[in-house]
N, C-alpha and C positions, 0 to 999 in steps of 0.2 A: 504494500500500500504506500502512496505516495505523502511525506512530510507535507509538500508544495501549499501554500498558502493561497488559497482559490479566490476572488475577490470581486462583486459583481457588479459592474456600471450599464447604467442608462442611457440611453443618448437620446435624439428627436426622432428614431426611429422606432417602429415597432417589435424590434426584437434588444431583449436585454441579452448583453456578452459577460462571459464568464473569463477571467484573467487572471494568470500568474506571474513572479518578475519573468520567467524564463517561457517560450513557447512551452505548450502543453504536448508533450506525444502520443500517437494513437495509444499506446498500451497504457498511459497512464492515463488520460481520456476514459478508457474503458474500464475500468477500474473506481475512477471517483463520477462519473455520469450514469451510475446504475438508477439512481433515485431522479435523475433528471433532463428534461426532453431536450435534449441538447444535439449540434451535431458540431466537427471539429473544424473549424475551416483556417488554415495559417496559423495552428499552434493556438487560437480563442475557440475556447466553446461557448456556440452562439444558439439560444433558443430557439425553439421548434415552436412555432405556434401551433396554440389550440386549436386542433381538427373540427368542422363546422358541417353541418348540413348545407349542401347534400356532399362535402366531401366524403363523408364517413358512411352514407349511402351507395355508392358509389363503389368506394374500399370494401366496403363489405362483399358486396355480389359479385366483382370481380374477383377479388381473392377467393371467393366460395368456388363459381365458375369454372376458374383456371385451376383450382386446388384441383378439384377431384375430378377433372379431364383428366391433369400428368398424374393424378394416382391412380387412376384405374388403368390409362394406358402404358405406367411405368415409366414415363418419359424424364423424369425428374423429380426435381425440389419446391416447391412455391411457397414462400417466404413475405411475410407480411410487417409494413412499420416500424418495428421496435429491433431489427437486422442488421446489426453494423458493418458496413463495407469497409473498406478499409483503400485508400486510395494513395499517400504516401505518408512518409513517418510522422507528419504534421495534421493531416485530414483525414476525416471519415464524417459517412455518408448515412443517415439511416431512409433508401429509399421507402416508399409504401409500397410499391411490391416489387418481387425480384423473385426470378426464374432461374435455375440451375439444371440445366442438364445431367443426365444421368452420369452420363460418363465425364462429367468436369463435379462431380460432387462430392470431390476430394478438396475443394476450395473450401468447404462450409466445416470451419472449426467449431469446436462448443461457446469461444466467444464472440466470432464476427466471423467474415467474409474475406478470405486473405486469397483474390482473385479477382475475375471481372466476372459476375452475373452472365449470364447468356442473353437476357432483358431484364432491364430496368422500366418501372411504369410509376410517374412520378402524377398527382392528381394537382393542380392547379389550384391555391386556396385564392380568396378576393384580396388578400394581403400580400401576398408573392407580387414581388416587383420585375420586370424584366431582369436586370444586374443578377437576380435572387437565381435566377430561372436560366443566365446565359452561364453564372459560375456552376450549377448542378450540371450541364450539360459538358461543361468542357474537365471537370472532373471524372465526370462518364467517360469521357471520350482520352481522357488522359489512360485509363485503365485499359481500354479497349472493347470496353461492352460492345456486341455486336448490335443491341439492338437498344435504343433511348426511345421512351414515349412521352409526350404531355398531355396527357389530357386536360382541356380547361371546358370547364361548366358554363362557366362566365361568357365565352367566346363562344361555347360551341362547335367545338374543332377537335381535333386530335394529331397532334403533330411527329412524324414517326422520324428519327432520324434512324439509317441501319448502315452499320460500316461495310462500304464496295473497295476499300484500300488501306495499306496500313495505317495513316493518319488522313484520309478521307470518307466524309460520308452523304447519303443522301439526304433528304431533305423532303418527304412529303406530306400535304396538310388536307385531312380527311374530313369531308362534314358528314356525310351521306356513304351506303354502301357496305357491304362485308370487310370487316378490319380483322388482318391475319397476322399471323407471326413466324417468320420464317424458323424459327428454333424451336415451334410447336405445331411438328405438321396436323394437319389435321383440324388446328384449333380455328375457332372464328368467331366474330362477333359483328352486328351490328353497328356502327357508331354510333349511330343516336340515342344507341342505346346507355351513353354514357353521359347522355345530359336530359334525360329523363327518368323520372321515377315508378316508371310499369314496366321494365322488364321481364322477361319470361323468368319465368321461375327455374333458380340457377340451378338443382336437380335437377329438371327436365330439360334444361339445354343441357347441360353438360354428358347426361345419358343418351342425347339425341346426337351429338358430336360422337362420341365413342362406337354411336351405333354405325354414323356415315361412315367415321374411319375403317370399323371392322369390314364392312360391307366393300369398299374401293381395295382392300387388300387381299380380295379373293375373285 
């Protein structure tokens, strides 16, 4: 456990940062931010705002959805919120959901995430600033996650970026239409369905998914 005298200021912004004389690093991060929603960015641990409706509507059905498509088809890990990534000795990350493939789920230690995700699916709150939104993406993209989402409620979009080169990636912005994920064949979704609240009920899509995949594999 870390001596470090933790120490927290306020600013004119909405998130309070937490501060030591010396950066904070990820394992002592993970260690003193058990109790607190925090995520690590440049050695400060900087608050995580409280999750709001319909973020947390949202999180829910998607994480249920996706849970138990990769668990019944074996595909992997799906990981929700509270998930420390780990992105270099200074930062980490707690996306709201994140996807592990099977065969990379040698990355997922009992404290954190010491890898790149296979997807990351970040949800859009009304307090998220662009700067908030451009540093989670290039911290993604420093790791190499192949696949970054945004979802924003507000906008009504879904913004996918999915790496086509070592340090390049695409860029597509979805309102309308089937949204898929290249690292979950099989999977699918709606978009709209991420800025409305009647979705199909996340057992019966996700058994309906499983049922198309078995059926295309024979």
């Amino acid at each position: 456990m870390t001596d470090l005298l933790i120490r927290s200021e306020c600013y004119d912004e909405p998130k309070n940062v937490h501060v030591a004389d010396v950066p904070i690093d990820f394992e002592t991060w993970l260690d003193i931010s058990r109790d607190l929603n925090t995520e690590l960015i440049k050695g400060v641990m900087v608050d995580r705002m409280a999750a709001q409706y319909p973020h947390e509507w949202i999180f829910g059905w998607l994480l249920r959805v996706l849970g138990n498509y990769a668990h019944n088809r074996k595909l992997g890990v799906v990981l929700g919120s509270r998930t420390a990534v780990k992105i270099d000795r200074y930062d980490g990350r707690l996306p709201d959901i994140l996807f592990v493939r099977a065969e990379n789920a040698g990355i997922i230690q009992p404290k954190a995430v010491y890898g790149a995700p296979d997807l990351v699916i970040e949800i859009v709150s009304p307090g998220d600033r662009d700067a908030d939104l451009i540093s989670l993406q290039t911290d993604y993209r420093t790791i190499g996650v192949p696949e970054i989402v945004f979802i924003d409620p507000q906008k009504k979009h879904v913004r996918l970026f999915r790496k086509i080169e070592l340090d390049r990636y695409s860029d597509t912005t979805v309102t309308t239409g089937r949204l898929t994920f290249d690292c979950i064949p099989g999977f699918w979704i709606e978009a709209e369905w991420s800025f409305i609240s009647s979705q199909p009920d996340e057992l019966e899509h996700s058994n309906r998914l499983v049922r198309e995949a078995e059926e295309s594999a024979h």
